[in-house]
N, C-alpha and C positions, 0 to 999 in steps of 0.2 A: 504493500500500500504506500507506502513511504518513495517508492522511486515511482510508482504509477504516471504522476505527470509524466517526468520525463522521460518514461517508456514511449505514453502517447502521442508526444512531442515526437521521437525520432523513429517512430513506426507507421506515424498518419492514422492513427486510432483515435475514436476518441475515449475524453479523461472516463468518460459511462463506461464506455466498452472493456475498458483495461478492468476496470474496477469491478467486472462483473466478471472478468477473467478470474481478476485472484480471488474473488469472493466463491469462483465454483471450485477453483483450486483448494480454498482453505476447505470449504464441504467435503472434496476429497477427502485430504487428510483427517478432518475430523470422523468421517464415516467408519474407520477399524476403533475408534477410542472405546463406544460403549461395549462392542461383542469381546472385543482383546481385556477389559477389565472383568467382563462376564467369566472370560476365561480363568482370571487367575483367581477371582472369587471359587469358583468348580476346584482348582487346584490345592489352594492356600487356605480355605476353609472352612471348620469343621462344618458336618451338615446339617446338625442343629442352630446353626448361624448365620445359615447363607441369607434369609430372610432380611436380619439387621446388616448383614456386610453390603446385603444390595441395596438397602436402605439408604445408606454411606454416597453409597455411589450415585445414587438419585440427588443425595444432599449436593454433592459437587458440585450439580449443573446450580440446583436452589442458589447456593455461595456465590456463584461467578453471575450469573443473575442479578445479583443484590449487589455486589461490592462494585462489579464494572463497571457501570453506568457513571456512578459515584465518581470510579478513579479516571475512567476516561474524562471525563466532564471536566474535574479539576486539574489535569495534566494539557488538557487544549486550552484551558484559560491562561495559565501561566508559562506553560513551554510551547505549546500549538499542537494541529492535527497530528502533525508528520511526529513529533515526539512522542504523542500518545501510541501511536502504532508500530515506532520501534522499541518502543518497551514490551509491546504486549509482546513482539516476537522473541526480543530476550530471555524475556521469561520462561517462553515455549522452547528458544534452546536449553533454555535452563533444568527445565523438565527431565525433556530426552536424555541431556547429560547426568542428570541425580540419577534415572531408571537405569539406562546403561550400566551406570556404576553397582548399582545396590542389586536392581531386579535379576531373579532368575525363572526361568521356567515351573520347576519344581521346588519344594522347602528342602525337599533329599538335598538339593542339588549347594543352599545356601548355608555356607560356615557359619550363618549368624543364628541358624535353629538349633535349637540342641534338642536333644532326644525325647522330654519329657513335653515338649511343644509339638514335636512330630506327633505323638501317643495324642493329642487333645484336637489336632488336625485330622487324624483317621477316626475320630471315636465314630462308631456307627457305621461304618463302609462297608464293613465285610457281611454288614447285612445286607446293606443300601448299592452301593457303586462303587465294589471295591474293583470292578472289571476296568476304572479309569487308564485307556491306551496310555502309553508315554512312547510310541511311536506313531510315526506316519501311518492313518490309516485312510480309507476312503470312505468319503462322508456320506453314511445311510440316507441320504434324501429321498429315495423311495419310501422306506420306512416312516422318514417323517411327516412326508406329503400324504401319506396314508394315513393318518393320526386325526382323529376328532381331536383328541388334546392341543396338539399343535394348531388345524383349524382355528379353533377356538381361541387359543393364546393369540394369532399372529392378527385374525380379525378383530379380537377383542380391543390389540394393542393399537390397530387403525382406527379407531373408535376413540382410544384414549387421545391420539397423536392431534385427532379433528380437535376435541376440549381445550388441550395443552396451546394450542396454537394460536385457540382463539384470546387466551391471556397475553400468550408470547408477543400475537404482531395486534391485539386490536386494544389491550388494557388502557393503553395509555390515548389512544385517540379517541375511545370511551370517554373518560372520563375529562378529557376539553371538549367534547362535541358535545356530548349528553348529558353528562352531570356537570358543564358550568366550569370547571377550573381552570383559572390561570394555567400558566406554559410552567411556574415552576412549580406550584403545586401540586401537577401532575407528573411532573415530573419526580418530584420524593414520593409519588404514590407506585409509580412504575415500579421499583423493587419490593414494595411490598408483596404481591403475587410469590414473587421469588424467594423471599425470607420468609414463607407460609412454607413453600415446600421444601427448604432446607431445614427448617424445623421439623416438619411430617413427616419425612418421607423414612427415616429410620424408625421414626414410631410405628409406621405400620410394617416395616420388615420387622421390628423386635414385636410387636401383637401378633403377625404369623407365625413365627418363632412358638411365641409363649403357649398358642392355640394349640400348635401341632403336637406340643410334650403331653399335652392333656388328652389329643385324639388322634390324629392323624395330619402329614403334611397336606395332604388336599384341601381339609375341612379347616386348615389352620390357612393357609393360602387363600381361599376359598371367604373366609370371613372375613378378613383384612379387603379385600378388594368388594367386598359389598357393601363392609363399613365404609372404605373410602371414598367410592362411588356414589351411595347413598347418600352420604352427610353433605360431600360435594353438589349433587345435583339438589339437593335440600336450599342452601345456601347461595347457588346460585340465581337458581330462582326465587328464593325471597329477597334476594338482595336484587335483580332485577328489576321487580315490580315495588319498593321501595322508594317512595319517594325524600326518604331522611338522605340526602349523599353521604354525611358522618361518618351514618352507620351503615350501606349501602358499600359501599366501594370495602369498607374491610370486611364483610361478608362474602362477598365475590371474591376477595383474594384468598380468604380463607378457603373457598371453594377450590382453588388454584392448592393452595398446600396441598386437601384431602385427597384429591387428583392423585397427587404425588404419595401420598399415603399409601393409595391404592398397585398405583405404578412400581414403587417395588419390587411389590411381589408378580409382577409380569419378571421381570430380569429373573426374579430364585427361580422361579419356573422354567424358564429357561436350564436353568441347570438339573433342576428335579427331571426335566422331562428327557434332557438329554446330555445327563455329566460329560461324556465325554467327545460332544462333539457343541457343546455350549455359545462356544461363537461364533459355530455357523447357524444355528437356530437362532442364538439372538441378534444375529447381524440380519437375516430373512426377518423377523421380527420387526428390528429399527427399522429395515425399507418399508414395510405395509405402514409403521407408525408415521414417517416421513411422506408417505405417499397421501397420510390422512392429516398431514399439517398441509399438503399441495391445496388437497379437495377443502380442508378448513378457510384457509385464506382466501379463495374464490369466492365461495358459497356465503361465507359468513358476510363477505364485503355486496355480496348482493340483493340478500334479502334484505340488508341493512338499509341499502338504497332505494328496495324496488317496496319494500313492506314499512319496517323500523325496525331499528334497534332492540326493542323490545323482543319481538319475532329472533332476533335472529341470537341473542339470550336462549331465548325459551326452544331452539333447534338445538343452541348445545348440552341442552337439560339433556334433553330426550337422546341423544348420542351418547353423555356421560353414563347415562341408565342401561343404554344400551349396553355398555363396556363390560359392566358389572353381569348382563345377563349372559355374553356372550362368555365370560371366562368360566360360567357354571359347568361348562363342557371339560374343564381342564382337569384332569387328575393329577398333582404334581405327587401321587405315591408310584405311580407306576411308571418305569422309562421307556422311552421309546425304543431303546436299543434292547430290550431285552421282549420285548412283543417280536412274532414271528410271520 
């Protein structure tokens, strides 16, 4: 982003077109992030915990959400665009450089586990998935496109993807169009959504967690994503039809965390249903999610125009409800690699 001008300058492009270059570049790179973390979660931890570990990982996006915005804004004001965008990329070398150094494949493979941490990372496998490859093997996609389970996760999570998106691109035009606010009051309202689901989003992987010691990983999975979806769609349509904005706009964001509540436990499932091939299912997974932020941002921006605002609230009710109905099909007790 930082050379973008003068890329367009010495190529005859223009400054749009470059900038939509790196913008689908950066989507590249970001697209291995969630399935390759999916994976080391499957690896690295035990299976009574995948729930809160994906939790975590949900919270990430929640964090970067909330604090960005923040830090980009005050780094343009005093240094400019172009400084605010060679940091973010520092950081990202920074990243790759800490993982390189520390990350391994397996905890076997890491001098910094010791044995009695291995034993707390396997508890349960040799009932569960102790069958985890640690070679190259060819990914069962038959098996898994044959799966209601799967079905139901990957449509489930296109349903979640439509919700999420509508927080992600429409929150903050929401809330200067329709509810009234100043450019900077909507603006510190913009990470709230974000710091809803950075807070939730591990509560509902540790609720799944908790549910499952008490019955089963399906019915523990399985409530978490009905409580999230539920409270969600609860909240955002009262917050919708709410004429107080006060209390109105942090109802909707709240409805934004429980989303994320719910979202979690789409990622552990991803590993209940297929340990050891985890980030090719959840990477299949994140394109149907992405493909229903495509359909969200469309659809949302047009009933908004062609109906109101209102209307087009009360469509992602009915989608978040949807999500919830659709994961009922999942059984995160049984894998798919082990069905015949």
């Amino acid at each position: 982003m930082v050379f973008a001008p003068g890329f367009a300058t010495t190529t005859g492009l223009s400054a749009l077109a470059v900038f939509r270059i790196v913008r689908f570049l950066t989507g590249v790179g970001e697209a291995a992030v969630s399935s390759n973390v999916t994976r080391v979660i499957a690896s690295w931890t035990a299976l009574r915990e995948r729930g809160f570990a994906s939790g975590l990982q949900v919270c990430g996006l929640g964090l970067g959400g909330t604090l960005t915005p923040i830090a980009i804004a005050w780094t343009m004001v005093h240094y400019g665009w172009r400084v605010s965008f060679a940091v973010s990329a520092a950081l990202a070398f920074a990243v790759v450089t800490l993982w390189h150094w520390y990350a391994t494949d397996w905890p076997e493979e890491n001098p910094r586990v010791n044995p009695q941490e291995l034993q707390v990372i396997h508890a349960g496998l040799e009932k569960a998935n102790a069958h985890l490859p640690k070679a190259a093997a060819q990914v069962p996609w038959t098996k898994m496109l044959s799966s209601v389970s799967v079905w139901g996760l990957i449509l489930g999570y296109g349903f979640q993807g439509y919700a999420f998106y509508v927080y992600y691109n429409w929150f903050y035009f929401y809330a200067v169009k329709v509810r009234g606010l100043d450019l900077m009051h909507a603006a510190a309202w913009t990470s709230s959504p974000f710091l809803a689901m950075a807070v939730l989003s591990p509560v509902g992987g540790w609720f799944s967690d908790r549910v499952a010691r008490f019955s089963d990983r399906r019915k523990g999975r399985l409530a978490a994503v009905w409580v999230g979806m539920g409270v969600a769609a609860l909240l955002l349509y009262t917050g919708n039809h709410l004429s107080l904005t006060v209390v109105a706009l942090p109802m909707i964001a709240l409805a934004a965390g429980f989303t994320m509540f719910a979202a979690a436990n789409f990622w552990a499932a991803c590993i209940d249903l297929a340990p050891g091939y985890s980030a090719s299912l959840s990477a299949l997974m994140n394109t149907v999610g992405s493909l229903g932020g495509v359909i969200s941002s469309t659809v949302t921006a047009s009933i908004a125009v062609h109906q109101s605002w209102s209307r087009a609230l009360d469509m992602a009710v009915l989608v978040t409800l949807g999500s919830g109905v659709l994961f009922t099909v999942v059984d995160a007790s049984h894998t798919v690699e082990k069905e015949r």
